[in-house]
C-alpha positions as CSV (number, residue, x, y, z in Angstrom):
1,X,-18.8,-8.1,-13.0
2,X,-17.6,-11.6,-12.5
3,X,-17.8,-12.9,-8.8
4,X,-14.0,-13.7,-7.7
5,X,-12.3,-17.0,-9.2
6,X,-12.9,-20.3,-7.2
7,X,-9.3,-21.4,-7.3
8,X,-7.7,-18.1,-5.3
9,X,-6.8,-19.0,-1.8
10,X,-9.4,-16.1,-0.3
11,X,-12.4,-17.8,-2.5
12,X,-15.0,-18.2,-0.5
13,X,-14.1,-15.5,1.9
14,X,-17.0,-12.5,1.8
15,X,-15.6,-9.0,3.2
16,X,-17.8,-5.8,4.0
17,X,-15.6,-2.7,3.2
18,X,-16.6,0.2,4.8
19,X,-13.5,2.0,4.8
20,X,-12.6,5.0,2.4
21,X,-10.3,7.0,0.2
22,X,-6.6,4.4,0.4
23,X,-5.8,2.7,3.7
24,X,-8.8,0.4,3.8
25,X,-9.5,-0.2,0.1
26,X,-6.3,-1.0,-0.9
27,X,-6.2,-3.4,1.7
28,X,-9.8,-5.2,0.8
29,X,-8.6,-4.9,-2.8
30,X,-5.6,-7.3,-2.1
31,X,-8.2,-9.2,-0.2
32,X,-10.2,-9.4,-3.9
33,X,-6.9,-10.0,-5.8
34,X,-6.8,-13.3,-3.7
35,X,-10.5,-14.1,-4.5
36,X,-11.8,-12.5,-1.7
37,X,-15.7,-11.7,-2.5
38,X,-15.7,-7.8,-1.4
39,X,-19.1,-5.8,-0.8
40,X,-18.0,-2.1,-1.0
41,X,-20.5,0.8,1.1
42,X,-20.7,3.9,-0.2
43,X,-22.8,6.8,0.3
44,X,-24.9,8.1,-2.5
45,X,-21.9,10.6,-3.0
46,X,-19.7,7.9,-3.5
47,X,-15.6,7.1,-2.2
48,X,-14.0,10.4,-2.0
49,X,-10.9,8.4,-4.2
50,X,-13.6,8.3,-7.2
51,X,-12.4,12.1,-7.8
52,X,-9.0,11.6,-7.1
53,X,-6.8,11.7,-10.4
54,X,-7.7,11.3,-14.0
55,X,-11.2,10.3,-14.4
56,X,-13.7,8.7,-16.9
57,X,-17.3,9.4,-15.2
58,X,-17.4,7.7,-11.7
59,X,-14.5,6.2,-12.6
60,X,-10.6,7.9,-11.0
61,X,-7.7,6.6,-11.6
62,X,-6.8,5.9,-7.9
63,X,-10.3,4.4,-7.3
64,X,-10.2,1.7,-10.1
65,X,-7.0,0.8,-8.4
66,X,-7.7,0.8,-5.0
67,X,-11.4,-0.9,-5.3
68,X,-10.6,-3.4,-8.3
69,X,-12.5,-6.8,-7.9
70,X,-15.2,-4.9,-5.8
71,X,-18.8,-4.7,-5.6
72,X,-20.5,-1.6,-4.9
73,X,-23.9,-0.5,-2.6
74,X,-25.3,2.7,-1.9
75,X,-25.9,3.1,1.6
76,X,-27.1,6.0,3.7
77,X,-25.9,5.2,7.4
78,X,-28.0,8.0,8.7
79,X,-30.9,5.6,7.6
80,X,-32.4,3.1,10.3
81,X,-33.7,0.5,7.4
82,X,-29.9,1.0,5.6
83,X,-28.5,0.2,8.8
84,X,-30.1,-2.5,9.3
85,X,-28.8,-3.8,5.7
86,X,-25.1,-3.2,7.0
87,X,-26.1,-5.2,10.1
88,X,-27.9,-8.2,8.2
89,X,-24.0,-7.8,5.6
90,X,-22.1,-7.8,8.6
91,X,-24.4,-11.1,10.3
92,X,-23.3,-13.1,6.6
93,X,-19.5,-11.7,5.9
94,X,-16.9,-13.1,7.5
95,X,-14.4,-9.7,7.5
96,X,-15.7,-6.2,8.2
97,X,-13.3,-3.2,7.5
98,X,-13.7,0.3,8.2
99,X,-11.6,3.6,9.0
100,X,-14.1,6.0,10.5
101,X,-12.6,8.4,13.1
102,X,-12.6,6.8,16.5
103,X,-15.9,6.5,17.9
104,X,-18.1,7.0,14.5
105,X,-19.2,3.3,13.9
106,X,-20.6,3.3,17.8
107,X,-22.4,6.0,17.3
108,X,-23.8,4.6,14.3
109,X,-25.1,1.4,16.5
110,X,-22.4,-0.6,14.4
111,X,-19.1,-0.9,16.8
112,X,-17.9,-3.9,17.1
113,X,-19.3,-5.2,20.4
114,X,-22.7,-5.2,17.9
115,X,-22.2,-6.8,15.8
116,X,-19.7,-9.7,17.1
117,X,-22.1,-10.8,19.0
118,X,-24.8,-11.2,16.1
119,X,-21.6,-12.9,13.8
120,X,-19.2,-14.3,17.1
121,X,-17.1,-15.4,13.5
122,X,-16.5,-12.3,11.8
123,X,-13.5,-10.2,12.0
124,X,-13.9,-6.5,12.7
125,X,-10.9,-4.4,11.3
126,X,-10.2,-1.1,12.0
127,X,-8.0,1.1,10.3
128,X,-7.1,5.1,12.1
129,X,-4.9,7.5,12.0
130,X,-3.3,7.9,15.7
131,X,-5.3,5.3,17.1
132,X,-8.4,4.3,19.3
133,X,-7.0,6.8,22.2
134,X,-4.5,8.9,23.2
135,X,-4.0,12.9,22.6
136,X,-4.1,12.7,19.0
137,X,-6.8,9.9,18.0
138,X,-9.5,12.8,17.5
139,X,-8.3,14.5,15.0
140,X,-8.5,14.2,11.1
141,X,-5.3,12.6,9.5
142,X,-4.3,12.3,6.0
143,X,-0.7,10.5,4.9
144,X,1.0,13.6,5.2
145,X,0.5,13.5,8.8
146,X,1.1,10.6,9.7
147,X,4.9,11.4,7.4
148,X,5.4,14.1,9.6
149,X,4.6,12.7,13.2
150,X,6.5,9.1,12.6
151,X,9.6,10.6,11.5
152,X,9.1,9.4,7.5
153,X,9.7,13.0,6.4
154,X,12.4,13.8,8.7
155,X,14.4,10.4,7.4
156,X,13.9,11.7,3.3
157,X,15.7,15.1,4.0
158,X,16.2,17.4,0.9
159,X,19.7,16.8,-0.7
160,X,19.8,20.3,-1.1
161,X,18.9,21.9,1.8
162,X,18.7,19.0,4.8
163,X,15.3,19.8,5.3
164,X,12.3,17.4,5.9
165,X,10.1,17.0,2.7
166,X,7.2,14.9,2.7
167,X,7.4,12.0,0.3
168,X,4.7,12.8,-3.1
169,X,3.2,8.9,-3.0
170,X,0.8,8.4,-0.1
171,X,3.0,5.8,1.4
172,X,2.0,5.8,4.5
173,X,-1.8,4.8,3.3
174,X,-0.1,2.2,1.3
175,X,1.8,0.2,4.3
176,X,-1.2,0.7,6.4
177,X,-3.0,-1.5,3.6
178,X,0.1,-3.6,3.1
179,X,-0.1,-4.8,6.9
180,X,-3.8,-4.6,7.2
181,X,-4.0,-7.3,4.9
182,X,-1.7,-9.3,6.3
183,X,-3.2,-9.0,9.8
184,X,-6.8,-9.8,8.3
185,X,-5.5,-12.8,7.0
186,X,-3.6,-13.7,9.9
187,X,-6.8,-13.6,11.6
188,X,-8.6,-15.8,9.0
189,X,-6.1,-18.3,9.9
190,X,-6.6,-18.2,13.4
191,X,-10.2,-18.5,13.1
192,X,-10.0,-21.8,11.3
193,X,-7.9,-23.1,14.6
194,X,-10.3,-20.9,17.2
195,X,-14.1,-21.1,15.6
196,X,-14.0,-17.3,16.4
197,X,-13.4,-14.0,15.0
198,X,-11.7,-11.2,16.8
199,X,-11.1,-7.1,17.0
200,X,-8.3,-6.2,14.7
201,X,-7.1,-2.9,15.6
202,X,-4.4,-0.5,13.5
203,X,-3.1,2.6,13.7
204,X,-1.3,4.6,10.6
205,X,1.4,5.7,12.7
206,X,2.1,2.9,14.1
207,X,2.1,0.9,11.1
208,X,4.6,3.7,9.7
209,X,6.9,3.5,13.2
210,X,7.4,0.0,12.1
211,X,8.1,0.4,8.3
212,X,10.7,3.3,9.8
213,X,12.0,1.2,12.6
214,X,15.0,-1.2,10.3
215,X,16.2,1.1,8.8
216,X,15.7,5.4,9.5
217,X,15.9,4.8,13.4
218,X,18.6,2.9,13.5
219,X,20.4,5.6,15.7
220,X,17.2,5.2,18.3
221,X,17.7,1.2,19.0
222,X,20.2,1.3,21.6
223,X,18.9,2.3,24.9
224,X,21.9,1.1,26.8
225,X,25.5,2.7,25.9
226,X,24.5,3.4,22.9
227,X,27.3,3.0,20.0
228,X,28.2,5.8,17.9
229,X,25.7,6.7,15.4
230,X,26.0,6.6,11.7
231,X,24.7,9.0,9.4
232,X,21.3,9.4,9.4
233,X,20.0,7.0,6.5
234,X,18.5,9.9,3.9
235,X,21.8,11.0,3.7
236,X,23.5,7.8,2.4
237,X,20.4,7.3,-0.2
238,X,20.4,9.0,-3.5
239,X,20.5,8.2,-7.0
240,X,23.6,9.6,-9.6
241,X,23.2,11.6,-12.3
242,X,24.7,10.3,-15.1
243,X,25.0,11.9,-19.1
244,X,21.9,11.1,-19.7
245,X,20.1,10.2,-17.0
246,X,20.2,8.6,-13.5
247,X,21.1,5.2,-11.7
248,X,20.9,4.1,-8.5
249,X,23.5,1.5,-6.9
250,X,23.8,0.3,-3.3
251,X,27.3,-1.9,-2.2
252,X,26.6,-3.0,1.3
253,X,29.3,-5.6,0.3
254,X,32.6,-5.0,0.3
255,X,33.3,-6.9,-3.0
256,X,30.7,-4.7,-4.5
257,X,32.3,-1.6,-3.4
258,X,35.1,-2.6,-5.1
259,X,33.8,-3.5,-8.5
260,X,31.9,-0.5,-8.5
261,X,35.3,1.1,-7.9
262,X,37.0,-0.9,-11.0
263,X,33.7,-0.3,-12.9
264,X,34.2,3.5,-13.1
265,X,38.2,3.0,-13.5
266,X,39.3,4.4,-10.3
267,X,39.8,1.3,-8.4
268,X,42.5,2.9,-5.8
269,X,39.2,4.4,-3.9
270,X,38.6,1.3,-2.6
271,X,41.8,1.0,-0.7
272,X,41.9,4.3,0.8
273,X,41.2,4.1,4.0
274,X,38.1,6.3,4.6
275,X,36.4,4.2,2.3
276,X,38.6,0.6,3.3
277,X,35.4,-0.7,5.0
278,X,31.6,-0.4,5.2
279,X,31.7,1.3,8.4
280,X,34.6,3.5,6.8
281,X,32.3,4.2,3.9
282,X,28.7,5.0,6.2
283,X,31.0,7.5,8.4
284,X,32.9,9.5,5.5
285,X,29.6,9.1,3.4
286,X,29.8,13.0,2.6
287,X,32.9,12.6,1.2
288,X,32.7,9.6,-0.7
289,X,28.8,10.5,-2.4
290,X,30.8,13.8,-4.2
291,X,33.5,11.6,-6.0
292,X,31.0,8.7,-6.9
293,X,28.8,11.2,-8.8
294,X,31.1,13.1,-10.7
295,X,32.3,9.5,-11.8
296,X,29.1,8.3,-13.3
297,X,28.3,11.3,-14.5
298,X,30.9,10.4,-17.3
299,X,28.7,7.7,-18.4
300,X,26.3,7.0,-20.5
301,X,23.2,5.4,-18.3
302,X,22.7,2.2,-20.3
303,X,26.1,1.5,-20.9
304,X,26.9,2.0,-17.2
305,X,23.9,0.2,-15.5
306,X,25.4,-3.0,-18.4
307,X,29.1,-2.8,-17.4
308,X,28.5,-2.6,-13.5
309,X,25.6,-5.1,-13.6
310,X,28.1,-7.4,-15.4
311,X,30.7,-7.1,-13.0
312,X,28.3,-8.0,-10.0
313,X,27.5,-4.3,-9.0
314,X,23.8,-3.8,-7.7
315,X,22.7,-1.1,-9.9
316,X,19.7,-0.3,-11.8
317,X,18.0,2.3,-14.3
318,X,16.7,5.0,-12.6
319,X,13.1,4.4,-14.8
320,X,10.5,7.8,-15.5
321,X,7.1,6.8,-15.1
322,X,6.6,5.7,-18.8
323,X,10.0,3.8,-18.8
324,X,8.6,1.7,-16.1
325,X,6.0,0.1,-18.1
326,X,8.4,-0.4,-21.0
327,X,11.0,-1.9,-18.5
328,X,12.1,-5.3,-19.9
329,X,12.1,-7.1,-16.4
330,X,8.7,-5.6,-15.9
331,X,7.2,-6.6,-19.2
332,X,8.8,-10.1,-18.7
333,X,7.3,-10.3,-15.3
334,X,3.9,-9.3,-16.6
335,X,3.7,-7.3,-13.5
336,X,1.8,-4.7,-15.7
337,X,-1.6,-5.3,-17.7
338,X,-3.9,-3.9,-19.5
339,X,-7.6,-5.0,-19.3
340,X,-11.1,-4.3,-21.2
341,X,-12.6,-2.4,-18.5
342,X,-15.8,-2.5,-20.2
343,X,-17.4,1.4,-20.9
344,X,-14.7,3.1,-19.4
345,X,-12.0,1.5,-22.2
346,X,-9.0,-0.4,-21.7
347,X,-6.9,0.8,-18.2
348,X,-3.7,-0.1,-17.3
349,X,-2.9,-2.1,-13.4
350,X,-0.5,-3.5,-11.6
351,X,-0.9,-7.1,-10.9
352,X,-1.2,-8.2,-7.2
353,X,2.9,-8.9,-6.1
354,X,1.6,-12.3,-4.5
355,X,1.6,-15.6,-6.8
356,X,0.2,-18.8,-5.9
357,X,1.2,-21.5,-7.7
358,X,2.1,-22.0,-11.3
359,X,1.0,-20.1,-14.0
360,X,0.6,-17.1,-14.8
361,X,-1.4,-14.8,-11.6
362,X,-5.0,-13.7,-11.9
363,X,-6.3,-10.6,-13.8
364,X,-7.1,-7.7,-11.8
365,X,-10.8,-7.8,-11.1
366,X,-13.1,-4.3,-12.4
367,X,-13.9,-1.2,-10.3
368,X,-17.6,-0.9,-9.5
369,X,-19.4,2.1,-11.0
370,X,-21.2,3.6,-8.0
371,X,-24.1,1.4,-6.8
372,X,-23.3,-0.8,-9.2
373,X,-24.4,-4.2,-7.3
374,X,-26.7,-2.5,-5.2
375,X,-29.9,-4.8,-6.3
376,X,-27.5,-8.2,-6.9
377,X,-26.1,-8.1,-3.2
378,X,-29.8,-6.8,-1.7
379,X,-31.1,-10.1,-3.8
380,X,-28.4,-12.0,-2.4
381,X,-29.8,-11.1,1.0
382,X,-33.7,-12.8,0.4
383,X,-35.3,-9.4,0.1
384,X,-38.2,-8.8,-2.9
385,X,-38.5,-6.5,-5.3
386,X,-40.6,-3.8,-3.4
387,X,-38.6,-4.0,-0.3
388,X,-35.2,-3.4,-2.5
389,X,-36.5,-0.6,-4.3
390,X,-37.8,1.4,-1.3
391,X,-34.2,0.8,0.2
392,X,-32.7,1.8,-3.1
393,X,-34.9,5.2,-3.9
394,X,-33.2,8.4,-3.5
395,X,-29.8,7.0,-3.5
């Protein structure tokens, strides 16, 4: 695999990934989207993810995703001598990341009090469920969890019944990555003012309070006299069934509400007075979802989604999964491509969201087979030929 490109704003920038499965990859993958060089660890069984979805060999679906523009090692951490390659990786990278339970990586001689002190530059992320401490920080977490205890699954209540369901994407893994990154590259900028790395600390549910926090707990800001509450967001949030299909339209805006009004021909609904307003609207919300949907369900979807787009009504397609990559605005964004991902055949990614300057962004790096790089990045380190091939057999 090619190293990163030399023109991405991370170029130069090496990154130990230790982490596993979604939160930490995907964030050291947005790291190698932005030319980041990333050394991925993985024990002779390999990332967890690799089995995760559809699959060609070593290959998953979710892994080539989540570890795209990686290089991969097989480590044993059980091993002294392996060890002591992560330690001589962490002395030369300048961002470690890992999400081992709470207590793992000390136990493994490589907490972050180690090895700062051999690399005072590097910056040591960690990624958990709950957190370093506290009641919970023991225990094993997956997304669902983490849904369940911030309140995510409570504020995406069933239409049909009121009751919490837990969203089918692993979100919360997802905006864990999503601020990860950030945070790591916050850091890299404060190194360049400081000299010095730092401890970078985040928890999943903490991550996932704050995604919740604009919006779903808006009813939980006000300490002091609180105001009345409005209705509690999942309700106000659903897409409309229409003859064939489904769209989805918010009008936070008054002049919105009342083209949408005028766009399914019953513009009196905006003058009555339960509706008059957008507070009006959030407090008689049960009332006014019923007549919406039984007017678009008179419509045909394109036709509708046309006619109220025109007249300045936010409203889109509601796209299946294989209408997405057809969309037109998707294809003219070239936000999906498809690359030769050499033995495995041509896959299909999502480009990084991120563009830096003109033209057209960067291909999505390959997915390392397992050990893939394992004799490179051991060569890379000074060692010969019989020292990398005692540390490389029976892995």
């Amino acid at each position: 695999m090619a190293q990163p490109p030399t023109n991405q704003p991370l170029s130069g920038v090496r990154v130990l990934d230790l982490s596993a499965v979604l939160s930490g990859p995907l964030a050291t993958a947005l790291l190698a989207d932005q030319g980041a060089d990333v050394i991925k660890v993985e024990s002779a069984s390999g990332d967890q993810s690799r089995r995760i979805g559809p699959a060609k060999g070593d290959l998953s679906a979710m892994f080539i995703t989540a570890n795209r523009g990686k290089r991969s090692i097989v480590l044993d951490l059980k091993r002294e001598d392996h060890r002591d390659v992560v330690h001589e990786l962490a002395r030369r990278a300048d961002v470690l990341v890992e999400n081992f339970r709470p207590g793992a990586m000390a136990r493994l001689g490589l907490d972050a009090d180690t090895l700062c002190a051999a690399n005072p530059r590097l910056i040591y992320a960690s990624i958990t469920g709950f957190g370093q401490t506290g009641p919970y920080a023991g225990g094993r977490v997956y997304d669902a969890v983490i849904q369940a205890v911030s309140g995510m699954s409570a504020s995406h209540p069933s239409q049909a019944t009121g009751e919490p369901t837990l969203l089918a994407t692993t979100v919360c893994d997802k905006l864990s990555a999503l601020t990860a990154a950030q945070a790591i590259s916050t850091a890299l900028f404060a190194r360049e003012r400081s000299g010095r790395g730092m401890r970078l600390q985040l928890a999943m549910l903490d991550a996932a309070l704050a995604f919740q926090w604009t919006d779903a707990m808006n009813n939980h800001l006000f300490v002091t006299d609180p105001p009345a509450a409005f209705p509690e967001f999942g309700i106000r949030q659903r897409p409309y069934r229409t003859r064939n299909g489904h769209v989805a339209a918010m009008t936070p805006q008054h002049d919105e509400f009342v083209a949408l009004c005028k766009g399914l021909g019953h513009p009196e609904l905006a003058a009555d007075p339960r509706f008059a307003t957008a507070t009006a609207r959030r407090h008689h919300v049960a009332e006014l979802l019923p007549l919406l949907e039984a007017l678009t369900a008179e419509h045909d979807t394109a036709e509708l989604v046309a006619t109220l787009s025109a007249a300045g009504v936010p409203i889109g397609r509601v796209n299946r999964h294989q209408e997405v990559i057809d969309d037109p605005q998707v294809r003219h964004n070239l936000a999906v491509v498809e690359i030769d991902h050499g033995s495995t055949g041509t896959v299909r990614l999502a480009r990084a969201a991120a563009r830096f300057g003109a033209g057209a962004p960067p291909t999505p790096g390959l997915a390392p087979h397992l050990g893939e790089h394992g004799r490179a990045v051991l060569s890379e380190m000074g060692l010969d030929a019989a020292r990398i091939d005692a540390l490389l057999d029976g892995v």
